[in-house]
TIFINU-849350 format. One record per residue (C-alpha): residue number from 1; x, y, z. Coordinates in Angstrom, 2 decimals, decimal comma. Layout:
zami | X | Y | Z
NUM | X | Y | Z
...
This chain:
zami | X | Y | Z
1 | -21,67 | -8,83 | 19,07
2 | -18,58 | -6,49 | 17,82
3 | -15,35 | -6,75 | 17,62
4 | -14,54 | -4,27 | 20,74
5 | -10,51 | -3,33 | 22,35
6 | -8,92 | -2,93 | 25,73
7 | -6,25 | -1,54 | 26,83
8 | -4,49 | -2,94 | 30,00
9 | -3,81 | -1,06 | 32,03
10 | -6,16 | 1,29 | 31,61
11 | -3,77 | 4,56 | 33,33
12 | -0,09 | 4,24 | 33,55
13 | 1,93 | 4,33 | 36,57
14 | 5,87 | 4,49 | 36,67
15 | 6,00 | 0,58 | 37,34
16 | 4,64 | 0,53 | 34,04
17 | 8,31 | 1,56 | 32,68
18 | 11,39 | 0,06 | 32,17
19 | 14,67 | 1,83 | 33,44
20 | 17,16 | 2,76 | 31,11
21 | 20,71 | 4,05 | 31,49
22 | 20,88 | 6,01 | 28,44
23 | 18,15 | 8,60 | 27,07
24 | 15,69 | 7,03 | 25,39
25 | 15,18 | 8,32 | 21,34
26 | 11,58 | 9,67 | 19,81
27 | 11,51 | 7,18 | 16,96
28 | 9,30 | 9,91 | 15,10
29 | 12,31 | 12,90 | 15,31
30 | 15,14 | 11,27 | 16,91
31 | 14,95 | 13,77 | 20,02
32 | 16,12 | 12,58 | 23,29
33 | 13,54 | 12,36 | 25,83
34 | 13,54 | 11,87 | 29,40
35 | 10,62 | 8,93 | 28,76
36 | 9,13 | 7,10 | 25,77
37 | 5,57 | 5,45 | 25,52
38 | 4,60 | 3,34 | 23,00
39 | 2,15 | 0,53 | 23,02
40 | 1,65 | -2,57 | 21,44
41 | -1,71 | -4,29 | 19,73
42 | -2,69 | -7,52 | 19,58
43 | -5,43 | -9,29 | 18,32
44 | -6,36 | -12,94 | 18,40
45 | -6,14 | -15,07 | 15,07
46 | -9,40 | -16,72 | 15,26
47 | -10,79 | -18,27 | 11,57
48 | -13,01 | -16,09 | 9,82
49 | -16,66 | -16,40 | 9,31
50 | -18,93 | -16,93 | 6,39
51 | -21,86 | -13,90 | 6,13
52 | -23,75 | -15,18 | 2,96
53 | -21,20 | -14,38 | 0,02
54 | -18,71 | -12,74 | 1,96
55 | -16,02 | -13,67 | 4,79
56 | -15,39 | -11,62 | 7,90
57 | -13,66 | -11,25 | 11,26
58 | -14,77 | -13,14 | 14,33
59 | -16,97 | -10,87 | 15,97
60 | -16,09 | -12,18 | 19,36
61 | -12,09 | -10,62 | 18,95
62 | -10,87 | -8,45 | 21,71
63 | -8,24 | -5,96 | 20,41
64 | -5,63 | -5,72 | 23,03
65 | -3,56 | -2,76 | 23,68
66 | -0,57 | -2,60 | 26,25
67 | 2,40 | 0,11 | 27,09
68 | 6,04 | 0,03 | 26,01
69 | 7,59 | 2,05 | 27,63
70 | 11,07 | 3,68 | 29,05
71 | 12,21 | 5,67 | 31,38
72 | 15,21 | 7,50 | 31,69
73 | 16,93 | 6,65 | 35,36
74 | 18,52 | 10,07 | 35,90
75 | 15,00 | 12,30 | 35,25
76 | 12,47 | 12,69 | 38,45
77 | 9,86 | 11,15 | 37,53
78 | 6,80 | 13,39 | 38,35
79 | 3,15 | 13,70 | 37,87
80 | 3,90 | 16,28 | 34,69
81 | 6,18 | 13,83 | 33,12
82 | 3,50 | 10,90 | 33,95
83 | 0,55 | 13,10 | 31,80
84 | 2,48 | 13,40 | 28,69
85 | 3,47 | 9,97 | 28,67
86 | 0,01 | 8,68 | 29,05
87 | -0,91 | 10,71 | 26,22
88 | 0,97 | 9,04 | 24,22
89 | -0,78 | 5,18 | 25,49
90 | -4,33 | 7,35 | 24,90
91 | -3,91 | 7,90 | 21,36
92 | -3,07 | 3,69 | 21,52
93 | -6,54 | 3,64 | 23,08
94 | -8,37 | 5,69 | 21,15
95 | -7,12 | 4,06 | 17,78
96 | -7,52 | 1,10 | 18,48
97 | -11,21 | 2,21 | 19,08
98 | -11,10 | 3,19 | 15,80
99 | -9,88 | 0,45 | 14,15
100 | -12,26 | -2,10 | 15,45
101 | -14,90 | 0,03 | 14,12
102 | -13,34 | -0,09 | 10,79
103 | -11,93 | -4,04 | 11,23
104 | -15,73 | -4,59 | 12,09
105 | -16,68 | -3,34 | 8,67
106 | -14,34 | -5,58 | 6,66
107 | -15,64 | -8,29 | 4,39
108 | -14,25 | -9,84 | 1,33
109 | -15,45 | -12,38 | -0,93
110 | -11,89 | -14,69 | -0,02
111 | -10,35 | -15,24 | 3,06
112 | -6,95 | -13,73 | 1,67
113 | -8,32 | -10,67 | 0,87
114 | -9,81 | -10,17 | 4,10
115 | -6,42 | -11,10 | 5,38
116 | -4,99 | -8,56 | 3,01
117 | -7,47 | -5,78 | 4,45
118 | -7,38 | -6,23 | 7,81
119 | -3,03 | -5,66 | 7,61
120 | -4,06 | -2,64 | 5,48
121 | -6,36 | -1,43 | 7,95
122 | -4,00 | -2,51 | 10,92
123 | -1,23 | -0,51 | 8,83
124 | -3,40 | 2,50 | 8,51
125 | -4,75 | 3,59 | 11,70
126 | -1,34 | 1,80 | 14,05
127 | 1,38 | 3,24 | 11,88
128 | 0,24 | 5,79 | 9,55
129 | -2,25 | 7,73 | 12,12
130 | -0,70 | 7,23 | 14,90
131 | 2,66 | 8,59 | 13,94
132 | 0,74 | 11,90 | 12,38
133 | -0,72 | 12,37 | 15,96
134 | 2,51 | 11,31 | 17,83
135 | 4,31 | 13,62 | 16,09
136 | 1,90 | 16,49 | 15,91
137 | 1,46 | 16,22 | 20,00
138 | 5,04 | 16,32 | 20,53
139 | 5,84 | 18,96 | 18,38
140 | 3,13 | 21,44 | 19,59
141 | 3,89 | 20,64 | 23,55
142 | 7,72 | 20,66 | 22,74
143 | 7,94 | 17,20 | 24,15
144 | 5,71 | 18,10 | 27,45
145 | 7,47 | 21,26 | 28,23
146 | 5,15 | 23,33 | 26,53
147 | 1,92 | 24,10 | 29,22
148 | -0,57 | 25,76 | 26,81
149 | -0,37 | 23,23 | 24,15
150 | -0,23 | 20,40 | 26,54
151 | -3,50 | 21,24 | 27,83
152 | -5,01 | 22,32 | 24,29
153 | -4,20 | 18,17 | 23,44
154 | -5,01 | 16,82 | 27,21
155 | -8,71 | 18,62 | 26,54
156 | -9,13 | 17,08 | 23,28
157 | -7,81 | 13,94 | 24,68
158 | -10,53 | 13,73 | 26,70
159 | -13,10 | 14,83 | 24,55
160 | -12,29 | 11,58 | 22,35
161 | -12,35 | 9,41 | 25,09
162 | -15,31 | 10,28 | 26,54
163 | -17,06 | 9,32 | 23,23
164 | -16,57 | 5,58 | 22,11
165 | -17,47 | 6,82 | 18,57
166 | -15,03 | 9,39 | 17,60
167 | -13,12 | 8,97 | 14,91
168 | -10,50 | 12,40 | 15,11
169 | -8,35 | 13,80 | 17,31
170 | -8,07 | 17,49 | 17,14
171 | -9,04 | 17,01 | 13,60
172 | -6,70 | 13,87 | 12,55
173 | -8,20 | 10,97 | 11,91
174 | -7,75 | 7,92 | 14,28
């Protein structure tokens, strides 16, 4: 067994949102947007395990990922809207696919330097990957408004999640 992730829900809907009277802020630029989505991980602290000299992670951990996000109450929210925001829970998905394949990999001859590589690994791929691809996406589509690029990232987007091993997105690393 592996550790493996899920993301609940799996597809966003607008109840998935939470109004807000002001504009909500792209924490990567500082633009105002009509919605934000981010997501939040969690996984389980369950003790490690011995595997002859070395210590690792509970294989039976389920990396959980869920939306966090905001909607502006003065924008329509339609269908276009919708796609870019899930997007942005996608690239939530597919890292976290990536980092149990790396968090599955870990061992250390202590249990505090396993702790100490699984929050470098956790730092990696949820902070430092994720905000080169949140940032990238935005920039390209112009925040959604930008057709041509939108679909350029919605095809790779689902290129990556149609394969469970796939460790880039449009050539960044997950």
């Amino acid at each position: 067994m592996t550790i493996t992730s899920f993301a609940s829900p799996k597809s966003l809907s607008w109840s998935d949102f939470t109004p807000v009277s002001a504009k909500p802020k792209d924490p990567h630029d500082g633009t105002e947007v009509d919605a934000l989505t981010q997501y939040e991980y969690y996984l389980p602290k369950r003790p490690f395990k011995k595997d002859g000299d070395s210590y690792v992670l509970d294989d039976s951990l389920i990396l959980l990922i869920t939306p966090n996000c905001k909607v502006w109450t003065g924008v329509k929210q339609t269908t276009k809207l919708l796609a870019h925001e899930q997007f942005h829970y996608d690239v939530g998905v597919v890292i976290a696919r990536a980092a149990v394949m790396h968090f599955n990999r870990l061992r250390a001859p202590t249990e505090d330097k396993l702790k100490a590589l699984l929050r470098s690994a956790a730092q990696l791929h949820f902070v430092t990957r994720n905000k080169l691809l949140q940032k990238r996406y935005d920039t390209d589509t112009h925040h959604g408004t930008n057709a041509h690029y939108q679909k350029i990232w919605k095809n790779r987007m689902t290129k990556c999640l149609s394969n469970s091993k796939a460790t880039q997105l449009g050539g960044f690393f997950l």
